[in-house]
Each structure stands twice: as structure tokens, then as C-alpha cells.
N, CA, C and O atoms as CSV, one atom per row, in Angstrom:
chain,resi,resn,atom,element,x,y,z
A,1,UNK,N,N,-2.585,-13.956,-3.757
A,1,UNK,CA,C,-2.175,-14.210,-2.387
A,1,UNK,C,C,-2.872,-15.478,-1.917
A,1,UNK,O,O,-4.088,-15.613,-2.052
A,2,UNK,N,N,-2.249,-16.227,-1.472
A,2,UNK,CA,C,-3.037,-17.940,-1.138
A,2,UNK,C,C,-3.644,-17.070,0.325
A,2,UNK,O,O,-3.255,-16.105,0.982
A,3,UNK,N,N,-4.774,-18.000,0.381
A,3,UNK,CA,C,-5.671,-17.652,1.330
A,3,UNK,C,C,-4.906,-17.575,2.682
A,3,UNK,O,O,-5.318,-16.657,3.391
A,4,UNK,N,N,-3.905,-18.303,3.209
A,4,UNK,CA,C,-4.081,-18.475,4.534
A,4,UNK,C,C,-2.848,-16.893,5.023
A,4,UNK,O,O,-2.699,-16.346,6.116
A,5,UNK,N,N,-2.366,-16.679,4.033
A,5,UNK,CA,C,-2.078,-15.482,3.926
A,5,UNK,C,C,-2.453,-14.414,3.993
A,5,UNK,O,O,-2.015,-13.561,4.765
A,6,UNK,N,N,-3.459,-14.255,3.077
A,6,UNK,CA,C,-4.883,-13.291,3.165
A,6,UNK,C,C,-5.640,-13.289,4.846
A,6,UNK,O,O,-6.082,-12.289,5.411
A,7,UNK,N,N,-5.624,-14.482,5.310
A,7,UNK,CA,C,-6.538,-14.652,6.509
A,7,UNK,C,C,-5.205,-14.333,7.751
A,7,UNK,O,O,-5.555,-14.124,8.912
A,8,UNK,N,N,-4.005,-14.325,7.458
A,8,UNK,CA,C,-2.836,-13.999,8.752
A,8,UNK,C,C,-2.575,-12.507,8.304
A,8,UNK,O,O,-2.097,-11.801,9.191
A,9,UNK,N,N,-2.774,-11.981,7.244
A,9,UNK,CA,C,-2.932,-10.252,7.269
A,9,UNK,C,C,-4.709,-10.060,7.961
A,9,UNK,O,O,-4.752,-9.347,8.963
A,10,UNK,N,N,-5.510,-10.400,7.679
A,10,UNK,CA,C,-6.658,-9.739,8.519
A,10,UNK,C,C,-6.505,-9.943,9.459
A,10,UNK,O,O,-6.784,-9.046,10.254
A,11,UNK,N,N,-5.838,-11.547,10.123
A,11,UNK,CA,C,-5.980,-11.053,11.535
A,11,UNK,C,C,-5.054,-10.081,11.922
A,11,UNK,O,O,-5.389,-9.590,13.000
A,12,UNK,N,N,-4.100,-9.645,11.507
A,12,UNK,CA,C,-2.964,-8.255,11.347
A,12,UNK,C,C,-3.636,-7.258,11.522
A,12,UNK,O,O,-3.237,-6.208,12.025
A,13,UNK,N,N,-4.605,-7.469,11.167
A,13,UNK,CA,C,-5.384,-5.748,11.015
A,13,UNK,C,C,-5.613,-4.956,9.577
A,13,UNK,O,O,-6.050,-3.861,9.222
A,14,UNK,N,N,-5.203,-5.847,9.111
A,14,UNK,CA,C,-4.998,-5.136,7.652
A,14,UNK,C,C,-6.953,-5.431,7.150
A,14,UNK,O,O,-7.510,-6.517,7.310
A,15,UNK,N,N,-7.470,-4.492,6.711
A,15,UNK,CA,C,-9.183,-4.386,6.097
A,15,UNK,C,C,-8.571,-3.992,4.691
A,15,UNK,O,O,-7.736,-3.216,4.225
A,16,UNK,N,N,-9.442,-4.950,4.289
A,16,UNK,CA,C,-9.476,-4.665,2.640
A,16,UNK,C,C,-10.443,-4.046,1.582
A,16,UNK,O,O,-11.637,-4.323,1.693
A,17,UNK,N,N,-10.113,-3.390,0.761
A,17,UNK,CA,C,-11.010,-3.051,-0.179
A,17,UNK,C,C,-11.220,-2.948,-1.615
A,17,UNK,O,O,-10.437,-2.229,-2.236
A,18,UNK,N,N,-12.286,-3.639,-2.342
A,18,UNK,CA,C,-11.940,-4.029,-3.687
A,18,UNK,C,C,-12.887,-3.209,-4.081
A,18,UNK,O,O,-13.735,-2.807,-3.284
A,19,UNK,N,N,-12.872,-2.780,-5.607
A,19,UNK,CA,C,-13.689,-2.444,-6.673
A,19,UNK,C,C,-13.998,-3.846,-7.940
A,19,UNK,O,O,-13.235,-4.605,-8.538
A,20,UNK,N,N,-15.126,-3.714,-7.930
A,20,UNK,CA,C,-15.690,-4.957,-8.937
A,20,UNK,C,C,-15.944,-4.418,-9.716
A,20,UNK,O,O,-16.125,-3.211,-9.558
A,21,UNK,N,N,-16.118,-5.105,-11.180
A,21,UNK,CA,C,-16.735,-4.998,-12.449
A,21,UNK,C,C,-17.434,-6.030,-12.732
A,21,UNK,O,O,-16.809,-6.738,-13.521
A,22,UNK,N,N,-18.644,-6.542,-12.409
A,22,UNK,CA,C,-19.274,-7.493,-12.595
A,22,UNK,C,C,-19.048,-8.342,-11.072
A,22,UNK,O,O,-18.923,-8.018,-9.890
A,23,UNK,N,N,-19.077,-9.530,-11.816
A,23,UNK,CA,C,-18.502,-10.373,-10.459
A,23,UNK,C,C,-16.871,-10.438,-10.233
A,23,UNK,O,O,-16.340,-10.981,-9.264
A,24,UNK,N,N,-16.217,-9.821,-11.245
A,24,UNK,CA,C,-14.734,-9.626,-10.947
A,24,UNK,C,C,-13.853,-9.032,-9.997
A,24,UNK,O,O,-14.275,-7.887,-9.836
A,25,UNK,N,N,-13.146,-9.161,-9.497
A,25,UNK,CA,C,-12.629,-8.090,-8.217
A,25,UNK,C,C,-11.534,-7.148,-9.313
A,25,UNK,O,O,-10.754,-7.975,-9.785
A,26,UNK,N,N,-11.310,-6.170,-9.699
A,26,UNK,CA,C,-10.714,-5.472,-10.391
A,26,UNK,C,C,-9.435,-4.709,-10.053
A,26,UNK,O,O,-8.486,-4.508,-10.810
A,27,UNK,N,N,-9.599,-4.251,-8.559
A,27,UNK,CA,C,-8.287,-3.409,-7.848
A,27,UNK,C,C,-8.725,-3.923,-6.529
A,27,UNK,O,O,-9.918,-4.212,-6.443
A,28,UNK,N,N,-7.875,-4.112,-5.345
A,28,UNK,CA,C,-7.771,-4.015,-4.248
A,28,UNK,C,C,-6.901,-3.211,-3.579
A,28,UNK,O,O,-5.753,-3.161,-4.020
A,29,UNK,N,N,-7.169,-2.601,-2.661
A,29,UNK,CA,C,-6.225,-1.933,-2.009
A,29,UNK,C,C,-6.376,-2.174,-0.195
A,29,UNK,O,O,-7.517,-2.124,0.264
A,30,UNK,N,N,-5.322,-2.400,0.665
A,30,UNK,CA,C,-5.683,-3.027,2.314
A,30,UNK,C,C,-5.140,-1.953,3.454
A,30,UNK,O,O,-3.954,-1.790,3.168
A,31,UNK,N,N,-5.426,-1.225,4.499
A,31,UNK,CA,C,-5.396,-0.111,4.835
A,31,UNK,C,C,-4.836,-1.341,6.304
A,31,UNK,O,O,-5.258,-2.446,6.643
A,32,UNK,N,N,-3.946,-0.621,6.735
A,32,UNK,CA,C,-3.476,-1.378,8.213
A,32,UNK,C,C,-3.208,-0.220,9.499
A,32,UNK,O,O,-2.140,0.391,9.450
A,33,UNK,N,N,-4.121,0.070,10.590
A,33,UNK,CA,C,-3.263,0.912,11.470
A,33,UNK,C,C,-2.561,0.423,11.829
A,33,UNK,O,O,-2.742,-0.792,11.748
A,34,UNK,N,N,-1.328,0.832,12.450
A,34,UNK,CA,C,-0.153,0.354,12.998
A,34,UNK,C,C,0.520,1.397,13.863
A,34,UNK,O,O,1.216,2.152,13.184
A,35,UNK,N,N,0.521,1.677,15.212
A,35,UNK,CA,C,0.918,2.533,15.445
A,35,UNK,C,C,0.555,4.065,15.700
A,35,UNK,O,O,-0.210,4.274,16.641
A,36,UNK,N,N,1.053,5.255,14.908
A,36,UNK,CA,C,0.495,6.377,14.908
A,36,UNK,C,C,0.377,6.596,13.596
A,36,UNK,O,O,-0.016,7.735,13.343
A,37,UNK,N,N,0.618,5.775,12.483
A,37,UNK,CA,C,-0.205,5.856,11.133
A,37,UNK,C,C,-0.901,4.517,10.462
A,37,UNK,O,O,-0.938,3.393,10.962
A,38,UNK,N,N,-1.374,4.886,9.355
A,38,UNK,CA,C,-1.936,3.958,8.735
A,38,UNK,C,C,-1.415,4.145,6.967
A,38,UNK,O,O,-1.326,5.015,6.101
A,39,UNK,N,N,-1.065,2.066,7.263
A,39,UNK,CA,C,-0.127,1.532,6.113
A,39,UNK,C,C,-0.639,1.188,4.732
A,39,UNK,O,O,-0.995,0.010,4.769
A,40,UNK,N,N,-0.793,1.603,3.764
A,40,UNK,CA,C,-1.181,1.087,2.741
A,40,UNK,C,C,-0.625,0.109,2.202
A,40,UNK,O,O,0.518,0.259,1.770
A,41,UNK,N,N,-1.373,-1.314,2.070
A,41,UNK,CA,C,-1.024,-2.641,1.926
A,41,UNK,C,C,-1.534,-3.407,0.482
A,41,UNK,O,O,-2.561,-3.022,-0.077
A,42,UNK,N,N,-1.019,-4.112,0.140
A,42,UNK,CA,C,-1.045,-5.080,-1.037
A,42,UNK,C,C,-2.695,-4.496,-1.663
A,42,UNK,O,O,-3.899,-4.719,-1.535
A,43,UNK,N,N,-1.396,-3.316,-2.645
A,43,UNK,CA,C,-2.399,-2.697,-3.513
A,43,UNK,C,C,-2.404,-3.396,-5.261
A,43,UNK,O,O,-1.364,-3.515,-5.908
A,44,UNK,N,N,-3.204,-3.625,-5.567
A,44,UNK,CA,C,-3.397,-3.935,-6.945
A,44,UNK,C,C,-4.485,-4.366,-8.024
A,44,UNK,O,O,-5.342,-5.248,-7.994
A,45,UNK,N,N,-4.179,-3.527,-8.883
A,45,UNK,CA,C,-5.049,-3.521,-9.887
A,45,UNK,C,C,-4.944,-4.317,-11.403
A,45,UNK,O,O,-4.105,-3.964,-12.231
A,46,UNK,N,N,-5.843,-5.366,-11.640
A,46,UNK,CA,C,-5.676,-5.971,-12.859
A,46,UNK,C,C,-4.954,-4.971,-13.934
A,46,UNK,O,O,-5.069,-3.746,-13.974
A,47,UNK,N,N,-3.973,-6.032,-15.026
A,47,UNK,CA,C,-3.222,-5.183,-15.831
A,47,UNK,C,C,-4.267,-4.374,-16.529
A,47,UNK,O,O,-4.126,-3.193,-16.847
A,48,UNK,N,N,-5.432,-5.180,-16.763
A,48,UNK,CA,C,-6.710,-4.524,-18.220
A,48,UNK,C,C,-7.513,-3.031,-17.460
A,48,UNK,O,O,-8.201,-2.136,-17.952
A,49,UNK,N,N,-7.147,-3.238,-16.399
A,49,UNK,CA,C,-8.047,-2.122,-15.960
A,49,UNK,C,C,-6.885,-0.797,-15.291
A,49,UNK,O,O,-7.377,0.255,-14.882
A,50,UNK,N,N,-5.611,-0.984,-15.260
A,50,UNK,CA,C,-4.935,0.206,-14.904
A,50,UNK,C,C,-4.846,1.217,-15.994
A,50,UNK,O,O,-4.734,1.014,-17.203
A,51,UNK,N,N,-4.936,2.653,-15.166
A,51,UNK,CA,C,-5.437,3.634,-16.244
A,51,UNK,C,C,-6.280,3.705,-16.333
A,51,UNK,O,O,-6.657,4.053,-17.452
A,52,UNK,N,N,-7.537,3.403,-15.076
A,52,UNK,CA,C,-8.874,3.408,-15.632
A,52,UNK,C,C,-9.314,4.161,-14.166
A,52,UNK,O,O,-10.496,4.465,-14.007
A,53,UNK,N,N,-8.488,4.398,-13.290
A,53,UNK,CA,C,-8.669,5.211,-12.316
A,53,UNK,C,C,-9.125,4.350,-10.648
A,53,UNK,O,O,-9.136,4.837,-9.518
A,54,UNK,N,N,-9.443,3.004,-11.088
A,54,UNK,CA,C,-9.844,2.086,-9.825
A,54,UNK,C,C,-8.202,1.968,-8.979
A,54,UNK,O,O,-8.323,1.380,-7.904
A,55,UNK,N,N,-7.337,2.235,-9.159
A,55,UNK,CA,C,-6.288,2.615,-8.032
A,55,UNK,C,C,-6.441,3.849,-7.775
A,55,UNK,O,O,-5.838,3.915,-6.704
A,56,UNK,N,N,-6.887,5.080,-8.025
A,56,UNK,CA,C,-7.240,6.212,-7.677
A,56,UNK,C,C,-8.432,6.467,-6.526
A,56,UNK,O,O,-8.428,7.214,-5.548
A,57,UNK,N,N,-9.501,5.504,-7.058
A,57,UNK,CA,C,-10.602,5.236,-6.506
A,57,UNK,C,C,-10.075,4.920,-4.971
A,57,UNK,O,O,-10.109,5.658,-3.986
A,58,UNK,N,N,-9.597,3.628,-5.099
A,58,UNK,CA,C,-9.296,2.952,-4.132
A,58,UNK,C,C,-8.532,3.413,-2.759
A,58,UNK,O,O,-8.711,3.090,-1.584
A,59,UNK,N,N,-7.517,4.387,-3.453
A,59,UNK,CA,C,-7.174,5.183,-2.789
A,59,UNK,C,C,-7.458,6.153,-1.755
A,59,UNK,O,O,-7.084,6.321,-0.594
A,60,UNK,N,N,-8.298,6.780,-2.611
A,60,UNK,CA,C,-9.306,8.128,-2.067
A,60,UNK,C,C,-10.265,7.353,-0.792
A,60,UNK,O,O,-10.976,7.817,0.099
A,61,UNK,N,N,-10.002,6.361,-1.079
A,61,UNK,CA,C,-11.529,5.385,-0.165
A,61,UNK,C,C,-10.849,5.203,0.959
A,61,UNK,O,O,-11.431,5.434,2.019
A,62,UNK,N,N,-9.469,4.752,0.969
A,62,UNK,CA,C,-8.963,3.996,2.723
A,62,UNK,C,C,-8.204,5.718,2.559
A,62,UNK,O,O,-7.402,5.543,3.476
A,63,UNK,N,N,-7.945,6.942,2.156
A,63,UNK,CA,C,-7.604,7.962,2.793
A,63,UNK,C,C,-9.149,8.541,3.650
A,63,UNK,O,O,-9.010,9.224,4.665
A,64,UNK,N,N,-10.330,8.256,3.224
A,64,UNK,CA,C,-11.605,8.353,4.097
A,64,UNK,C,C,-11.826,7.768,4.948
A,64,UNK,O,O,-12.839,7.977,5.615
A,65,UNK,N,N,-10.643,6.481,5.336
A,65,UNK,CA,C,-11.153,5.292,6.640
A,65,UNK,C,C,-10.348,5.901,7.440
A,65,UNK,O,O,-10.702,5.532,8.560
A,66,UNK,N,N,-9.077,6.940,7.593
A,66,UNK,CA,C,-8.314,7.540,8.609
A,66,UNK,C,C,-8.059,8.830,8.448
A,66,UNK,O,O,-7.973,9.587,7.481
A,67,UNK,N,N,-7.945,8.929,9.705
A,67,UNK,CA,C,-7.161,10.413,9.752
A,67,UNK,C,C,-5.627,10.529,10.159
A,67,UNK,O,O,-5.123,11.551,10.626
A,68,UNK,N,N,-4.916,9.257,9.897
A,68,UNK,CA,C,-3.686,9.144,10.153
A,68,UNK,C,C,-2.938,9.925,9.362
A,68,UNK,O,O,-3.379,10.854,8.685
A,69,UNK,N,N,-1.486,9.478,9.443
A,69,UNK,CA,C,-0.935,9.887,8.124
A,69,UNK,C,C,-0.547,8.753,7.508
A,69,UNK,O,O,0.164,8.048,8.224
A,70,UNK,N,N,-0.802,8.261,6.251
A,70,UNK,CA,C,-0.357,7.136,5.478
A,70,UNK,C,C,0.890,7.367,5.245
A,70,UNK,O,O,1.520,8.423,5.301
A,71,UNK,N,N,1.328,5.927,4.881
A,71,UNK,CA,C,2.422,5.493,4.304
A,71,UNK,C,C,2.375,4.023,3.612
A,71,UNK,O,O,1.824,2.986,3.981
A,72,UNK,N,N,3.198,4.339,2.421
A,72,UNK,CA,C,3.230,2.808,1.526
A,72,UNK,C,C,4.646,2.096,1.348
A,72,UNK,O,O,5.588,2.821,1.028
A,73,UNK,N,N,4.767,1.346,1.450
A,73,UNK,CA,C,6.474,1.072,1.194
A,73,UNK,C,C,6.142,-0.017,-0.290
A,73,UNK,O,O,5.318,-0.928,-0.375
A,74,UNK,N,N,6.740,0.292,-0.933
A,74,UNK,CA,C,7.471,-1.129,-2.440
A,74,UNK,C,C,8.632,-1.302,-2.783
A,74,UNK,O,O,9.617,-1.305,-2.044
A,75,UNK,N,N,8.606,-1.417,-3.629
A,75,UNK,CA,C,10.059,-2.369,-4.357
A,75,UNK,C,C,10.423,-0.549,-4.739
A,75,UNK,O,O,9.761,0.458,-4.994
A,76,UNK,N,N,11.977,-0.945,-4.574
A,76,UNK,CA,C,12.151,0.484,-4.995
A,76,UNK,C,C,12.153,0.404,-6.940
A,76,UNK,O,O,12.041,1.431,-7.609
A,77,UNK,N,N,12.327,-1.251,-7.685
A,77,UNK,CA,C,12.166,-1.101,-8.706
A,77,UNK,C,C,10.612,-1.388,-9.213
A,77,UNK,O,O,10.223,-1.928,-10.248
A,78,UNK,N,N,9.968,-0.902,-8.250
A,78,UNK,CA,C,8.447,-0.879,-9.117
A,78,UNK,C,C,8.098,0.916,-9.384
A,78,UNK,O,O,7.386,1.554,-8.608
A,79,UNK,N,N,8.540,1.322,-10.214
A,79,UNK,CA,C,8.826,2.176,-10.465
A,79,UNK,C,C,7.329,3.173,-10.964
A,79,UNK,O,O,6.892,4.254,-10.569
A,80,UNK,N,N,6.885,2.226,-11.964
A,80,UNK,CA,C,5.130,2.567,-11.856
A,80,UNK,C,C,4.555,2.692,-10.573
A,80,UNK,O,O,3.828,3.669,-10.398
A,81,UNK,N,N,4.782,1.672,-9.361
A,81,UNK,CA,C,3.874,2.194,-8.036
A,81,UNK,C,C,4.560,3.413,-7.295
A,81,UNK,O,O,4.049,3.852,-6.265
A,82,UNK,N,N,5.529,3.868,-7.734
A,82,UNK,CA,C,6.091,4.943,-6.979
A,82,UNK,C,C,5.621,6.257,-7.831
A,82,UNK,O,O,5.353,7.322,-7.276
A,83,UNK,N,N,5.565,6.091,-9.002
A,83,UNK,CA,C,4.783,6.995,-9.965
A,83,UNK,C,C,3.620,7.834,-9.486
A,83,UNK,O,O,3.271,8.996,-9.279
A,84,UNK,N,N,3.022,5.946,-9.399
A,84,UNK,CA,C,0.843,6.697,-8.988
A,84,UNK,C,C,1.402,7.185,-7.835
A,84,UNK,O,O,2.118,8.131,-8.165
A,85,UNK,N,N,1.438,7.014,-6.626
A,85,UNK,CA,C,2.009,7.459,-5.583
A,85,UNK,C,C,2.080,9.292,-5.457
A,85,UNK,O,O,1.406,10.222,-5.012
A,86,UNK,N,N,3.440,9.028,-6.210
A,86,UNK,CA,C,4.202,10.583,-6.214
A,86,UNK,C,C,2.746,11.369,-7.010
A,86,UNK,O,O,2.483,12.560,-6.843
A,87,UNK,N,N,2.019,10.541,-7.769
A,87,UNK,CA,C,1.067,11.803,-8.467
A,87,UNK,C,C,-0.482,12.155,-8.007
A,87,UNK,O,O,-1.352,12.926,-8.411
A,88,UNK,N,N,-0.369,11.210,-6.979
A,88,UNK,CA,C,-1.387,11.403,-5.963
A,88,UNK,C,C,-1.094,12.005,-4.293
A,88,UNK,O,O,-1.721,11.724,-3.271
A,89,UNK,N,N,0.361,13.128,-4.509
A,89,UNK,CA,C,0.197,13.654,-3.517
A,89,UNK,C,C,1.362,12.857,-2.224
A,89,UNK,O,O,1.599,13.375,-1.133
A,90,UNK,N,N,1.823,11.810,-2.605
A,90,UNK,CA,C,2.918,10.932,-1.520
A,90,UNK,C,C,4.213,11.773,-2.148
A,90,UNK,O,O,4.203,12.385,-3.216
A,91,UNK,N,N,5.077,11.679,-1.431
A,91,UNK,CA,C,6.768,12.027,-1.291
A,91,UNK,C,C,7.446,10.568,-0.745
A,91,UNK,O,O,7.162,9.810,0.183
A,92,UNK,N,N,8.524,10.568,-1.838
A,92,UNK,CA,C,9.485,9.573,-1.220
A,92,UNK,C,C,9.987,9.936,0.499
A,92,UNK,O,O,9.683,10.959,1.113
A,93,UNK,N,N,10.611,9.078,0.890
A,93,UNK,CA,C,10.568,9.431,2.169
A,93,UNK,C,C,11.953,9.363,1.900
A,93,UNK,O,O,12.328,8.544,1.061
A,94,UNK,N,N,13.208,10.464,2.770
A,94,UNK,CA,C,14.604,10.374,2.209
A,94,UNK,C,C,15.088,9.331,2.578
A,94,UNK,O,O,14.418,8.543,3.245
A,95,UNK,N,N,16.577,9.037,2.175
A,95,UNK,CA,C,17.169,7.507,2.312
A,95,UNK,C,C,17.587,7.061,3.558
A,95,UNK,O,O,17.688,5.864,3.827
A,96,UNK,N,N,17.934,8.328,4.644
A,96,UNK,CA,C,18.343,8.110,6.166
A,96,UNK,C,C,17.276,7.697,6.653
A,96,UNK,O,O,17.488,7.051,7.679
A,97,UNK,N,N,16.308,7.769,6.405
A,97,UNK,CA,C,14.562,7.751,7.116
A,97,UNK,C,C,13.979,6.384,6.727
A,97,UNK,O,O,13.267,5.753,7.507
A,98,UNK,N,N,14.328,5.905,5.393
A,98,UNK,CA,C,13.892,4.457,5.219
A,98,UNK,C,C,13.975,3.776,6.186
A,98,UNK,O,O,12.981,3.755,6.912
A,99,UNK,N,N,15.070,3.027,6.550
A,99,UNK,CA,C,15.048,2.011,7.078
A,99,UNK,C,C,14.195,1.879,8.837
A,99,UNK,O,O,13.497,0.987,9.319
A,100,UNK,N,N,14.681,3.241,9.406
A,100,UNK,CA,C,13.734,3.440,10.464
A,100,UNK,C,C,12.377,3.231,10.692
A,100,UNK,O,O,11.603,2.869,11.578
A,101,UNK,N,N,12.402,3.618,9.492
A,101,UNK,CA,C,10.559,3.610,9.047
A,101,UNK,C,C,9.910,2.052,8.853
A,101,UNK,O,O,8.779,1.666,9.147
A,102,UNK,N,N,10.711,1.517,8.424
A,102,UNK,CA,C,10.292,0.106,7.582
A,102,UNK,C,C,10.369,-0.903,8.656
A,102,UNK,O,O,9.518,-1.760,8.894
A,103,UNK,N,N,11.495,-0.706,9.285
A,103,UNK,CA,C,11.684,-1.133,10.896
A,103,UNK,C,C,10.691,-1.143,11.926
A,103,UNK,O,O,10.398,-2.161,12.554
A,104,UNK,N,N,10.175,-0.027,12.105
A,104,UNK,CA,C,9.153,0.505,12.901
A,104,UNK,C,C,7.986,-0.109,12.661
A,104,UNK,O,O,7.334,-0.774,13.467
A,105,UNK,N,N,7.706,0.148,11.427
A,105,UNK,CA,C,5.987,-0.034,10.967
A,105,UNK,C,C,5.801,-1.630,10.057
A,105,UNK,O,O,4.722,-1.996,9.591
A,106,UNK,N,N,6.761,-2.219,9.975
A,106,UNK,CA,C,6.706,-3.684,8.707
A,106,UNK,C,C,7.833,-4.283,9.499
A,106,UNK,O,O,8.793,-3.854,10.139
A,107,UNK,N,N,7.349,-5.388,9.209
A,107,UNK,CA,C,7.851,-6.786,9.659
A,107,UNK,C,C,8.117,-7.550,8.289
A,107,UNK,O,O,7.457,-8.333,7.607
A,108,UNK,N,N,9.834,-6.764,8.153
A,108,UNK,CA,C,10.173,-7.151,6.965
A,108,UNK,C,C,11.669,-7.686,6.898
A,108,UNK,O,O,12.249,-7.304,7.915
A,109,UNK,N,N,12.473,-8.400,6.109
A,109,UNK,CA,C,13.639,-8.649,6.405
A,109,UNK,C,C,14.621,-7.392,5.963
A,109,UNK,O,O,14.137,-6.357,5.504
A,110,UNK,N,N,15.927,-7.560,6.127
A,110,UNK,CA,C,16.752,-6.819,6.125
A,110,UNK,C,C,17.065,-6.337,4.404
A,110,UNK,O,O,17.232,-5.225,3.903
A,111,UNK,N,N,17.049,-7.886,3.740
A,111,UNK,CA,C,17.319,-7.764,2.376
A,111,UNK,C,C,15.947,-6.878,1.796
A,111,UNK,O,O,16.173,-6.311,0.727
A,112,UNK,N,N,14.509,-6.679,2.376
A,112,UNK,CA,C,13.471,-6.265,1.821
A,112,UNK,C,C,14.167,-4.317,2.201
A,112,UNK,O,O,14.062,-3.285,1.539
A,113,UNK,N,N,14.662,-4.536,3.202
A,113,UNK,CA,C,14.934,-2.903,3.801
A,113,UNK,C,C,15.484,-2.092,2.325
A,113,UNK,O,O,15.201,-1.028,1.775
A,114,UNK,N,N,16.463,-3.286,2.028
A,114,UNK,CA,C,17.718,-2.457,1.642
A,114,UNK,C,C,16.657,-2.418,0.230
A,114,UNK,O,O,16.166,-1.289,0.214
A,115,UNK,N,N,16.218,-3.106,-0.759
A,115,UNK,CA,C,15.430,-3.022,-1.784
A,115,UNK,C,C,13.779,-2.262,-1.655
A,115,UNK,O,O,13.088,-2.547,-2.633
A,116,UNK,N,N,13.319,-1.679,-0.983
A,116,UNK,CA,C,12.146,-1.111,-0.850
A,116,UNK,C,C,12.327,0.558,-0.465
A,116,UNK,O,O,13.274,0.918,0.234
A,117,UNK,N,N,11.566,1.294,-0.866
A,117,UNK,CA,C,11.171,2.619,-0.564
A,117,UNK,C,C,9.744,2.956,-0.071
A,117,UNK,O,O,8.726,2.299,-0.290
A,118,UNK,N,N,9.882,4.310,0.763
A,118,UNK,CA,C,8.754,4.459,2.029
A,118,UNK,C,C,8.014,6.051,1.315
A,118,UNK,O,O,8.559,7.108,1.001
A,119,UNK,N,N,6.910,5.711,1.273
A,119,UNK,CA,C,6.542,7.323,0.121
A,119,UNK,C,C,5.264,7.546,1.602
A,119,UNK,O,O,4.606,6.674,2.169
A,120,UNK,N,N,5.301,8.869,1.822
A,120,UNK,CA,C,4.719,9.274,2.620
A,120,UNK,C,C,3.761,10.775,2.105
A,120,UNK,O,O,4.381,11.677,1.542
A,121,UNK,N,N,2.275,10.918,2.352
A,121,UNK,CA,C,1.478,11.844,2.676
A,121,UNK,C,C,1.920,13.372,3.341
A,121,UNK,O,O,1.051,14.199,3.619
């Protein structure tokens, strides 16, 4: 993510949180309230280290920064992030409910609506 990007999501609200291995940043994951929940944002974990549980980690960590109810939206063809997701306890959110949702809580275009899915807690 080029910095000035990084710096127009914090001022968004979005707080971030990484796991290191050394001086490396290894997974990040960015927690955003918005509303009456809180969004899970530009999550990711180096290819060498998935399967090693630092998206699990990461997870468990911004579900300890709220008591909201989360929600994550992706690509509906990232099919691995809908995976970890579903096996940590999220539900797709049904297909009438997407777009409301994505509407509501993301400031996203229309073409992102129609290609993304909303997995909810």
C-alpha cells in the first residue's frame, strides 16, 4: 500500500496491527469502527508465513479491541480469504444483504459491490 494511502486510511480510523518476525512485518490486519460495527480492513499475511497461524493471531487481537460485531468484505474470488473467515467462526452474509451492507459501511464503487462478499460474526 503506498504510504499516502496508508496515512488517508488512519486518518479514516482504520488502527493497524502487525505481527513481526525479526524486523519483518509478517501479517497485518486494520480494525475500523464505523458506525454500529467494526470493519476488518486490509488483512494480510506474507505468502511464507500463511499456515502458520499469524492471520489467526491477528485476528483474535482486533476481535479483543471491540465489542462490536465485525464484518469483512473481499473479492468474492478470493476464495482462500473467505475460507479463513468461514473457519474462524464468520458467515457469508446472504446475497439480498450485500449490497446494503457494503453501501452502508465502505466507500466503494458499484463495480466493487457487484464483485465482493460481506462475511459476518
Amino acid at each position: 500500500m503506498p504510504r499516502e494511502e496508508l496515512r488517508s486510511e488512519m486518518q479514516a480510523g482504520v488502527k493497524f496491527f502487525c505481527i513481526r518476525r525479526g524486523s519483518s512485518v509478517v501479517g497485518v490486519m486494520g480494525l475500523q469502527h464505523v458506525a454500529d460495527v467494526a470493519l476488518i480492513r486490509h488483512a494480510y499475511t506474507l505468502t511464507s508465513e500463511q499456515h502458520s497461524g499469524v492471520g489467526t493471531r491477528l485476528l483474535e487481537h482486533l476481535r479483543s479491541q471491540t465489542d462490536r460485531p465485525l464484518l469483512v468484505g473481499t473479492w468474492k474470488a478470493a476464495t482462500w480469504a473467505v475460507r479463513f473467515y468461514e473457519r474462524r467462526g464468520f458467515r457469508l452474509a446472504p446475497e439480498e444483504e450485500k449490497p446494503p451492507l457494503l453501501r452502508r459501511y465502505w466507500n466503494i464503487s458499484e463495480r466493487q459491490i457487484e464483485e465482493s462478499v460481506v462475511l459476518r460474526e
